[in-house]
C-alpha positions in Angstrom: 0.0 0.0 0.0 1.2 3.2 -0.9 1.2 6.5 1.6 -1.6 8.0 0.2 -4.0 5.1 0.5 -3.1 4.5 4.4 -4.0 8.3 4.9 -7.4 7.2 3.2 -7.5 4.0 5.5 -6.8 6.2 8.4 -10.0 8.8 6.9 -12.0 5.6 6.2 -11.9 4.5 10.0 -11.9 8.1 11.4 -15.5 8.1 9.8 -16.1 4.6 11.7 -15.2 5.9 14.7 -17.7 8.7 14.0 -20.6 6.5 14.2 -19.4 3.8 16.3 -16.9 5.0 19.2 -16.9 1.8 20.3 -15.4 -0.5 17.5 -12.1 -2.0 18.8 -11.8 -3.5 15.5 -11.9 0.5 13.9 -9.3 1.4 16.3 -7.5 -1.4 15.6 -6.9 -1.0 12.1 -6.7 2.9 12.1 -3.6 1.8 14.0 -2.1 -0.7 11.6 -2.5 2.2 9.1 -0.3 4.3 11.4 1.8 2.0 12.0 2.3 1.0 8.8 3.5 5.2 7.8 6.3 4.6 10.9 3.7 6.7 13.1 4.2 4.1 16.2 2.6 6.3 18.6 -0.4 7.5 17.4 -0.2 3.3 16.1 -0.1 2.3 20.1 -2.7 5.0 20.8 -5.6 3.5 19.1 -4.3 -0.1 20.1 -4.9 1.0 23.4 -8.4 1.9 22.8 -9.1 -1.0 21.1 -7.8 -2.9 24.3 -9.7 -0.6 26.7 -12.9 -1.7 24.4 -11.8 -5.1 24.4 -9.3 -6.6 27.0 -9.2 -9.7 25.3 -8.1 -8.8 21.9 -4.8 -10.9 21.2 -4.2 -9.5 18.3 -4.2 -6.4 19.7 -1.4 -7.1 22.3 0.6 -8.5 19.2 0.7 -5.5 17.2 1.2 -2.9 19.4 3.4 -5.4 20.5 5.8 -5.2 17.3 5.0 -1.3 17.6 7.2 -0.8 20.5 9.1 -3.4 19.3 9.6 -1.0 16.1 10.2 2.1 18.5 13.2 -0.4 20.7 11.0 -0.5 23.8 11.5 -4.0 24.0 11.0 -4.8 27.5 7.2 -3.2 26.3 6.9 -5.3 23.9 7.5 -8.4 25.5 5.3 -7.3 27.8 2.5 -7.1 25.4 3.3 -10.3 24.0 2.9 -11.9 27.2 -0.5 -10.6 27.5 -1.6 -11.9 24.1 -0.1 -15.4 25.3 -1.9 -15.1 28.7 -5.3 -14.5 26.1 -4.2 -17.1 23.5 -1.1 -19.4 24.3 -1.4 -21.2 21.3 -0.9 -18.3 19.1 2.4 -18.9 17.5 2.8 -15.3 16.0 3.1 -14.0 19.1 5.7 -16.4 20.1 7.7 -15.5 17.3 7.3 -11.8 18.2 8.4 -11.8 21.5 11.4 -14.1 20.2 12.5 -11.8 18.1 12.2 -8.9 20.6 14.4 -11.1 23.1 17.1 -11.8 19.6 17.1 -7.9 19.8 18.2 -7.3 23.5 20.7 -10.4 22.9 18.8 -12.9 25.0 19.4 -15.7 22.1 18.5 -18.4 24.4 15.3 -17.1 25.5 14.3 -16.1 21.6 15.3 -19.5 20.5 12.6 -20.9 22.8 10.1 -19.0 21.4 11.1 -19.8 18.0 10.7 -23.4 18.9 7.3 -22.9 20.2 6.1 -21.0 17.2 7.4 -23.8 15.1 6.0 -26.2 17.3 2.4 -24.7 16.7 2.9 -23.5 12.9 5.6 -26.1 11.7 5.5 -24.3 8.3 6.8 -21.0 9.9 9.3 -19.5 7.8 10.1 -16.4 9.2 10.5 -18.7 12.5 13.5 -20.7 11.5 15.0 -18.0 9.5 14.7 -15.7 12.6 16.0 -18.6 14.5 18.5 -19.5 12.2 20.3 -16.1 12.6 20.5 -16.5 16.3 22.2 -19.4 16.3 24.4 -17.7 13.8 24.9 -15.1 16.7 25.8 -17.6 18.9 28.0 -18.9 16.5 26.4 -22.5 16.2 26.4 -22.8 12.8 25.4 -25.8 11.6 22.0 -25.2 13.4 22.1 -22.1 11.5 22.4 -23.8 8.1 19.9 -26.1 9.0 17.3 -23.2 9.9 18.5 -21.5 7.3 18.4 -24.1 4.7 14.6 -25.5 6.2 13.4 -21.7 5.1 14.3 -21.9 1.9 13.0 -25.2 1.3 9.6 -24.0 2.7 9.8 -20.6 0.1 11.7 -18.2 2.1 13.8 -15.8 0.3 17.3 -15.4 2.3 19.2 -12.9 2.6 22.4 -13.0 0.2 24.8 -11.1 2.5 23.1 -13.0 5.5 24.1 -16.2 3.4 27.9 -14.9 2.6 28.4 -14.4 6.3 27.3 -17.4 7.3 29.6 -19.3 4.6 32.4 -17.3 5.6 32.5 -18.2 9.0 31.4 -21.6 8.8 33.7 -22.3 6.1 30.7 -23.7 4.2 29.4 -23.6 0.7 25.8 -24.9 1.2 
């Protein structure tokens, strides 16, 4: 989507929100329009609303989730995460969200777990063993890394090149 047709999104739902204040599901996407133009507060804003309408929206959580995730408030987002799990622990996206917000403040161990439980529920995951792929690259277990890596790609995922290069360099690999 281009620029111009999130700021008619964001019109679109503002006239929602006109007739029904109450629409978690208005205030939910209005947000994924902001977020989606890199406007992460006003994007948490109205994911907070929709919570306040609905306490129970897991999807919610997840989002704003990856919103302060976006912003580096990572302790946030995990936070948010956890409250989707609480709602839904069987919801593998959030799993993977709040892995890769611990693969960003360098807790590979605890990001790796949540990898494996996303994969557990959605075995067909991609961004899951890519994501956890590159932290066992980061730990510098590399073999687990080409497997991850190499399980991606059989499943669609495009890889990185330069990820790739790395990852032959220093595991003195070809493939």
């Amino acid at each position: 989507m281009k620029k111009a047709q999130y700021d008619q999104a964001i019109s679109d739902f503002n006239k929602v929100l006109e007739l029904n204040p109450n629409s978690a599901e208005a205030y939910y996407n209005r947000g994924v329009a902001y977020d989606e133009k890199g406007q992460y507060d006003l994007a948490i804003s109205d994911y907070n609303k929709a919570l306040e309408i609905n306490p129970r929206y897991a999807d919610a959580y997840v989002i704003q989730g990856v919103a302060y995730d976006e912003k580096g408030q990572y302790d946030q987002a995990i936070s948010d995460f956890n409250k989707a799990l609480e709602i839904n622990p069987r919801y593998a996206l959030a799993y993977y969200n709040r892995g890769v917000a611990y693969e960003e403040k360098g807790q590979y161990d605890l990001a790796i777990s949540d990898y494996n439980k996303a994969l557990e529920i959605n075995p067909r995951f991609t961004d899951a063993y890519y994501n956890r792929g590159v932290t066992y690259y980061y730990k510098r277990e590399y073999e687990k890394s080409w497997k991850d890596v190499k399980k991606a790609q059989s499943l669609g995922y495009q890889i990185d090149p330069e990820f790739l290069d790395r990852l032959r360099k220093l595991s003195g690999r070809q493939n």
